[in-house]
FISEPA-517532 format. One record per residue (C-alpha): residue in one letter; x, y, z. Coordinates in steps of 0.2 Angstrom, whole numbers, plus 5000, padded with zeros to 4 digits. Layout:
BEGIN
AXYZ;...
// end
This chain:
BEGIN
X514050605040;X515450735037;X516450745051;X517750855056;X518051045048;X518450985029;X517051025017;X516250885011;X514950884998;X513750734993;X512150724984;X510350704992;X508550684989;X506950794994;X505050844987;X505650974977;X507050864968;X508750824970;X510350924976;X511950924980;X512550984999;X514151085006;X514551025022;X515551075033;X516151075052;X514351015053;X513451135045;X512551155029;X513451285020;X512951285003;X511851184990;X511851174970;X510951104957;X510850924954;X511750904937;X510550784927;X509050904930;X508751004917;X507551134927;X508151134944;X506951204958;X507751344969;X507051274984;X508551234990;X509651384990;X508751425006;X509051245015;X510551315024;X509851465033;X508251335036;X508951195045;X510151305057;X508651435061;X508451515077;X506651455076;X507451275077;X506451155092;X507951125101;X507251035116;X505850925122;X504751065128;X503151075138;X501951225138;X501951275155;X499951305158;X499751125151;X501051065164;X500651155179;X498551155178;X498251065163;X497451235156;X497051205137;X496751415134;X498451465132;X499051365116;X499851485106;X500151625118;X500951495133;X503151475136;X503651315135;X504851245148;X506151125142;X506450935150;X507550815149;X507050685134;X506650555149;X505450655157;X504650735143;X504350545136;X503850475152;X502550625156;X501950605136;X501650415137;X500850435155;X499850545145;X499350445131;X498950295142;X497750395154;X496650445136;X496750275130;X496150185146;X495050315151;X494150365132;X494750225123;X495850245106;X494550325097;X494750465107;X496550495100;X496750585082;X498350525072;X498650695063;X499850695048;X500250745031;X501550655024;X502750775015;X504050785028;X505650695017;X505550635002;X506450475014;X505550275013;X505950255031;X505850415039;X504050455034;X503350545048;X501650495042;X502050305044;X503050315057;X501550405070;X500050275062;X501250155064;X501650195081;X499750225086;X499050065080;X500449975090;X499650025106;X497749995101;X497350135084;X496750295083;X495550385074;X496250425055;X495850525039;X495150495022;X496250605006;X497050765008;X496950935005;X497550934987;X496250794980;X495150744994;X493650794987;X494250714969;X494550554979;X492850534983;X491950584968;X492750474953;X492850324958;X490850334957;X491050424940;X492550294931;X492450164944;X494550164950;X495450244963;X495950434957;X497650424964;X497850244953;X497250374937;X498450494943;X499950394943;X499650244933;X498550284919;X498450444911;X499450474895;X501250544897;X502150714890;X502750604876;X501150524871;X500350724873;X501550764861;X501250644849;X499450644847;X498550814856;X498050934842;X497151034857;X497851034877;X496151124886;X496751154901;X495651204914;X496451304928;X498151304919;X499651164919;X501051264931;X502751224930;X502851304949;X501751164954;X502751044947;X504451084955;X503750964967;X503050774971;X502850654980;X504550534987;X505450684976;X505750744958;X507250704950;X507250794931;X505850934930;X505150904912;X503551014911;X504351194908;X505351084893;X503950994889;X502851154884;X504251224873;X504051064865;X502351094862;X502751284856;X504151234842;X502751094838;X501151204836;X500151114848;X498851234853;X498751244874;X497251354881;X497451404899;X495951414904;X495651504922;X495751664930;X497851704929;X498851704915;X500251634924;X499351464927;X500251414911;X501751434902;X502251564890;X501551564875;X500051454879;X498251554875;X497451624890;X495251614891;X495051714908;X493751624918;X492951664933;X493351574947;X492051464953;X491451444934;X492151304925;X490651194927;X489551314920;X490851324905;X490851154900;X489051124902;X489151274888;X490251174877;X489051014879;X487651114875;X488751164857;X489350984855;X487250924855;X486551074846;X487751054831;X487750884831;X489650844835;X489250734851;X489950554849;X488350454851;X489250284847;X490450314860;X489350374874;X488150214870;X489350084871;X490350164886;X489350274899;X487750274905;X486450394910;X486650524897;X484850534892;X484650584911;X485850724910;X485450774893;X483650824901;X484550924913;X485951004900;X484351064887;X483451134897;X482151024899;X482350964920;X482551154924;X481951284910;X483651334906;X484551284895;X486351264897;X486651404881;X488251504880;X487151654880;X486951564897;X488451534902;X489451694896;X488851814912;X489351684923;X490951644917;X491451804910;X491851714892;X490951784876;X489651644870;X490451654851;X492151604859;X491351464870;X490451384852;X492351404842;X492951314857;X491651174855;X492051154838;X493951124838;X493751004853;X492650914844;X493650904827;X495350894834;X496250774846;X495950834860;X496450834879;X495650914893;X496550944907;X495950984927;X497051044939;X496751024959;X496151174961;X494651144955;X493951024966;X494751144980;X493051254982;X491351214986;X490451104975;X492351064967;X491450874963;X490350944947;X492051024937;X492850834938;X491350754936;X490950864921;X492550854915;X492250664912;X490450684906;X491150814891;X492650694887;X491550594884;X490250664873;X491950714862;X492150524860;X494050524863;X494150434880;X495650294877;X496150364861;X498150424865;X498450604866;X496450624869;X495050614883;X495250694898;X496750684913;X496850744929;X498450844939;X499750874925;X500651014933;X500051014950;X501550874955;X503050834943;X502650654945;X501350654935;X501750634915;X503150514916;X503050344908;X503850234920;X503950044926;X503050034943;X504149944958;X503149914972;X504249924988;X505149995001;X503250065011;X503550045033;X501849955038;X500750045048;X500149905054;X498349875058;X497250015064;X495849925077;X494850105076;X493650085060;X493250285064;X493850395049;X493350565045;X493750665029;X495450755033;X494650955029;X493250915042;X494650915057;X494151085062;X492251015065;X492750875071;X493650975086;X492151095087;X490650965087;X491050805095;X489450695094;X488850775078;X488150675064;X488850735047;X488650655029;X490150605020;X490150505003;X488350395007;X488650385026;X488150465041;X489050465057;X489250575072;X491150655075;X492150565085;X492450645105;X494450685103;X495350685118;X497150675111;X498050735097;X499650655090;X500250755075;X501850735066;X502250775047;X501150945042;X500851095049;X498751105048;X499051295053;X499451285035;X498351185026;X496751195035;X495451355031;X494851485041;X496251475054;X495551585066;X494051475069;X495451295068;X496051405084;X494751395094;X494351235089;X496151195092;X495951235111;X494651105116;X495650925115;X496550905133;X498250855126;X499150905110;X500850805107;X501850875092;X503550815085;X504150945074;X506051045068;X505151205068;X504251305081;X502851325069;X501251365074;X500551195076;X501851165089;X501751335097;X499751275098;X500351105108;X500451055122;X502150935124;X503350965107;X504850825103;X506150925093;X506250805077;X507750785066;X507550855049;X507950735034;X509750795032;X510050755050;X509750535046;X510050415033;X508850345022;X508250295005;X507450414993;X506250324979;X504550344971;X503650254958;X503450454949;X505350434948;X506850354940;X508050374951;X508350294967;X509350384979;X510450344998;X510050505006;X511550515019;X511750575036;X512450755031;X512450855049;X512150795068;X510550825073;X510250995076;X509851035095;X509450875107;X508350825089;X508050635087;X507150575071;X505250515074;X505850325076;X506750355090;X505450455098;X503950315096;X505150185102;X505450285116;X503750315119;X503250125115;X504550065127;X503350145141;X501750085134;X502449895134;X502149905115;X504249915111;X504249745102;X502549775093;X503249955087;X505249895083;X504949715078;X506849725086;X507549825072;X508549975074;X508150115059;X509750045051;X509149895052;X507249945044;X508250035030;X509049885024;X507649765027;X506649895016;X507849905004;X508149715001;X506249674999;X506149824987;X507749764976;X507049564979;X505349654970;X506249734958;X507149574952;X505749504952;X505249604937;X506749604927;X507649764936;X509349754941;X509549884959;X511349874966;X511449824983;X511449944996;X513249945000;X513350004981;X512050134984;X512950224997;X514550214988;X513950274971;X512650404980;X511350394966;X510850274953;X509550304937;X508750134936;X508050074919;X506350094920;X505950234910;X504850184896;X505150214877;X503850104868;X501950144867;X501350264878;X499850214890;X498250284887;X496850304901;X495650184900;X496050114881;X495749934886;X494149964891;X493650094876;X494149914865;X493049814874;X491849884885;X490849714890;X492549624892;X493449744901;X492349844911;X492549984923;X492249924943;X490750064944;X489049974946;X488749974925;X490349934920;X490450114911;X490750294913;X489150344925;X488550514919;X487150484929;X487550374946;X486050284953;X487250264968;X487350454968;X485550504967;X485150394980;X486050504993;X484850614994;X486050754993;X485450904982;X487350994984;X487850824972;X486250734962;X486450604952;X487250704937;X488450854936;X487651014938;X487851194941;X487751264957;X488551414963;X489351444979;X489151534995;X490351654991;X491051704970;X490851844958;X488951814955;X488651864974;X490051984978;X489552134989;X490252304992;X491052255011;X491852094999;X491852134979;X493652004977;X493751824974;X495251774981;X496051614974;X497651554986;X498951454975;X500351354979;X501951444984;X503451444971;X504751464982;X504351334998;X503251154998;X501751205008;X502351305021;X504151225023;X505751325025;X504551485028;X505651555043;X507051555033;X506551655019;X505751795031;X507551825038;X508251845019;X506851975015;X506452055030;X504752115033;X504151995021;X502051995020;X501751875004;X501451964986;X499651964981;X499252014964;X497952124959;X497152204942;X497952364939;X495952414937;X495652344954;X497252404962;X496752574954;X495052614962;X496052584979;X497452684977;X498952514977;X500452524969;X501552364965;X502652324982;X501252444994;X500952345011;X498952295009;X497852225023;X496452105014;X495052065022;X493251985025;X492351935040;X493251795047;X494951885046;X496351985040;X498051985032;X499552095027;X500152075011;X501252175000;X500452214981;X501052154966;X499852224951;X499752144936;X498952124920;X499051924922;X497451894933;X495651924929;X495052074936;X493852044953;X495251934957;X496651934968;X497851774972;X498751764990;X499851604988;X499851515005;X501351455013;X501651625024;X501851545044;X500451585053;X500951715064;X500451805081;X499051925076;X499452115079;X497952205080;X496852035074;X497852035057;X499151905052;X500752005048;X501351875035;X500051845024;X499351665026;X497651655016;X496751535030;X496351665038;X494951735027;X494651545018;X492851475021;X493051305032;X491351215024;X491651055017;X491551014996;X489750944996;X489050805010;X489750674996;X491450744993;X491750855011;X493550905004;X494251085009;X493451245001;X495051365000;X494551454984;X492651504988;X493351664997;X492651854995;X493751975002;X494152165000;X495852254997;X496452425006;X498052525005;X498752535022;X500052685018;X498452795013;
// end
């Protein structure tokens, strides 16, 4: 830690990549680039202003209509009174030990999100499961916002975990530019996206990557409603939103009519095709799945679906689906489709071909690196089998008791008493926020430990100001990644902050659960256990990591584990030998069709892909809401992190939303107006930004904007959740919904 007023300045790690740190008379001062990143994220030019905001949580703080009456009404509009960190723990653990004994744990919900440092130790995530299962478990969730739905639906359709695909299998930049003829690219490949990931991104390649492509003629096709959703130069096929299923069942339809389907491939590696080809011809519904068909509903003319068709089906060719698919109701049937038309292309394990999943949406993804297992805090063992999938919080809250259907089972929501969050801010992520409000209010106790006063904390009910990850040591890795970096102690701890450890030991200590918790270690102490099992490990497979001592002397190392030889191919073992290596789905193969499936029962996912539109897109709009709004992932934050500061640099600063100049016409917008959009379940400012780059009949809101305190019921910084539709994915997927949003557009100067 820099002591004294000399400027220091040392290098760090974060989500967004790393960077190096002006410190002085403990302050941030400054940042700059990390020099071996050839695309560095501006991220952190506004880390300064961030971590020494006003809106910092400077105090364990107790809202006063909790305290007083435990009244659960006023979360959100209620002052906090600040305690002493003795008090405030010893009220909190009193707290948590009445729900347990009087509920049990399944009445506690361990709410977190991961994301908060790009820190092994200090992962807020762990650290509050952790903490939980030590004094008897809590009620957890299954996937996340970004591939929740995803992560229920393939591994019924290849038989693997989709986050194992993600990171372990698909083919790398390298292997894209040796062998793709054609990148199809369904909602985009954004370098925006990829400024960040998982445990952190050290060199950003995608940007580099693409003008690889361009020098090499490689022929990209964004495919989706905004130009911008892939890099210069790429072609742009605008798309609906909503549509892409109904756009590849075109292209299968082209691939079977002209002959061009690979029948040796999908006999000796799927199953069920002859069921879905029923479906696909017509034949199950009287309609066949045409271009002619197609084109209204996905705004494509049906000569450029069939010249599609027949490249893909004569080139290498890669199709690529972003996240944001799967983010909108009935997001299973574009990834299972996806797979079904890879498929019938035949180029499923062949390198550079087949399909892949999430290049661009993290900058992990596309780099051909050694694995090294290691350096994870253990949870521990969770004693509450209860699990609900994480977009379904806001029903949880509402309907306690209340049998849903999630992926083959049926089981009523847990009663929750008790909410522990700590890493996320669900007033970000969640949909229709001003419904998550009201559910927000009905759990007696909400316990937040956060650096901010976003709005999850100003909705709790006891808030532990928490030590941001330049305010504690730690070890910055990840398998997506070949560096390894010692992320020092830059600045005290900003207020009376202490880092989540020290809060759960604090709170452990009062439950008797300290030893349980700590296993006698101080964080110090965890950090180098952690570290000497994960260089032990990496020994263990021929990779030589310095010892820590080293580490924190030299800052940063770049370990050898970036590979140069062959690139991996998704499933190319298995397309050798299908009968000796099989997939783990019930065949063996590639289910086209999923007896497993069928037998749900659900008809918003059969047993094959299918068309179905959703409650709300372009096929149903209305005059009160004629816009499909899509709500992409901010380019200058993760998520909603470091929002505060970037309010005060710009003043006033609703988000952009960008609009048609036809759409922005007919209402009377200009570029840089103040707009309020709109639908029935809410309202935002925004300020326009009109542009030729998106579809018209569709506007895009980015999230990220705090969720603020509505003035005249209508967010003044543009957060999207508040006109996003909170239904879950289908009963077999129940992920989040964010793009199935209509919602109209006026001038407020006019």
């Amino acid at each position: 830690m820099a002591d004294g007023s000399e400027k220091q300045t040392r290098v760090t790690s974060s989500h967004w990549g790393a960077f190096e740190v002006d410190v002085e008379s403990g302050r941030i001062v400054a940042t700059r680039p990390f020099s071996q990143d050839p695309h560095p994220s501006a991220i952190p030019d506004i880390l300064p202003a961030a971590v020494h905001h006003h809106t910092r949580v400077k105090r364990p703080s107790i809202r006063r209509g909790w305290m007083e009456t435990r009244c659960r009404k006023g979360r959100g509009t209620d002052e906090f009174i600040a305690l002493p960190w003795d008090e405030a723990l010893d009220i909190a653990a009193t707290e948590i030990d009445r729900v347990r004994r009087a509920h049990g744990n399944e009445a506690i919900f361990g709410g977190s999100y991961g994301w908060g440092s790009a820190g092994r130790f200090h992962h807020a995530q762990s650290q509050v499961h952790r903490f939980l299962n030590s004094i008897g478990g809590y009620v957890a969730s299954f996937g996340s916002y970004s591939t929740g739905c995803a992560q229920a639906i393939m591994p019924h359709v290849f038989g693997e975990n989709f986050l194992k695909i993600l990171y372990e299998h698909q083919d790398s930049w390298q292997s894209i530019f040796d062998h793709t003829e054609t990148l199809v690219m369904f909602g985009g490949i954004n370098p925006k996206n990829s400024q960040v990931s998982m445990g952190g991104i050290t060199e950003h390649e995608a940007a580099g990557w693409f003008d690889r492509f361009a020098r090499k003629g490689l022929r990209c096709i964004n495919i989706g409603p905004q130009r911008t959703d892939a890099p210069a130069g790429c072609e742009w096929m605008p798309l609906r939103p909503a549509s892409d299923t109904a756009l590849m069942l075109a292209l299968a339809y082209v691939l079977e009519e002209e002959g061009l389907t690979d029948q040796q491939f999908l006999a000796r590696c799927t199953v069920g095709f002859n069921r879905f080809l029923y479906y696909l011809m017509g034949e199950e519904d009287s309609q066949p799945k045409t271009p002619e068909w197609a084109s209204p509903l996905c705004g494509v003319d049906a000569e450029a679906i069939r010249d599609l068709a027949r490249r893909m089906a004569t080139t290498r060719t890669l199709i690529t689906v972003a996240w944001s698919l799967q983010r909108g109701e009935h997001g299973e049937q574009p990834y299972w489709m996806s797979a079904v038309l890879a498929s019938m292309l035949g180029q499923i394990g062949l390198p550079g071909g087949g399909v892949g999943y999430g290049y661009g949406a993290i900058g992990g993804v596309g780099k051909f690196l050694t694995g090294l297992s290691g350096m994870t805090l253990s949870q521990l063992q969770n004693p509450v089998r209860t699990v609900i999938p994480v977009a379904r919080i806001g029903d949880m809250l509402r309907n306690p008791g209340q049998s849903y259907d999630f992926n083959g089972k049926c089981g009523p929501y847990p009663d929750i008493r008790l909410i522990y969050w700590a890493g996320g801010n669900p007033f970000h992520h969640h949909q229709d926020l001003n419904s998550l409000h009201e559910a927000w209010q009905k759990p007696e106790t909400i316990i937040v430990n956060e650096p901010w006063w976003t709005a999850t904390a100003k909705r709790a009910d006891i808030v532990f100001p928490a030590t941001t990850p330049y305010e504690r040591e730690d070890i910055g890795r990840t398998n997506l990644d070949d560096y390894l970096f010692y992320m020092p102690q830059l600045i005290p701890p900003v207020g009376e902050a202490r880092n989540d450890y020290a809060i759960f030991t604090g709170l452990a200590r009062r439950l008797g659960q300290e030893e349980e918790f700590t296993e006698g270690r101080s964080a110090a102490e965890w950090i180098r256990n952690l570290y000497d099992g994960y260089r032990t490990l990496a020994g263990d497979q021929g990779v030589d990591v310095p010892d820590l001592e080293t580490l924190k002397e030299r800052n940063w190392v770049r370990l050898p584990i970036r590979l140069d030889g062959p690139n991996r191919t998704l499933f190319a073992l298995f397309r050798e030998d299908p009968a000796g290596v099989p997939l783990k789905t019930p065949s063996g193969r590639i289910e086209i069709f999923s007896e497993t499936i069928d037998s749900f029962g659900y008809d918003d996912c059969p047993g094959h892909p299918v068309w179905l539109p959703p409650t709300e897109w372009l096929g149903n709009a209305t005059t009160a809401s004629p816009l499909h709004l899509v709500s992409p992932q901010p380019g200058d934050k993760l998520h909603s992190q470091l929002e505060s500061a970037l309010a005060d640099v710009e003043g006033e600063r609703p988000v952009a939303i960008v609009i048609h100049p036809d759409d922005a016409s007919k209402r009377g917008i200009r570029s840089g107006d103040v707009v309020r959009v709109f639908n029935a379940r809410g309202a935002c400012r925004a300020r326009a930004a009109v542009s030729g780059d998106i579809r018209s009949g569709v506007v895009a809101l980015p999230t990220g904007a705090w969720f603020g305190d509505p003035d005249g019921n209508i967010d003044p910084h543009g957060n999207p959740n508040v006109l996003t539709l909170d239904v879950g994915t289908s009963r077999l997927g129940q992920g989040c919904s964010a793009h199935t949003a209509l919602v109209d557009v006026v001038n407020l100067k006019m």
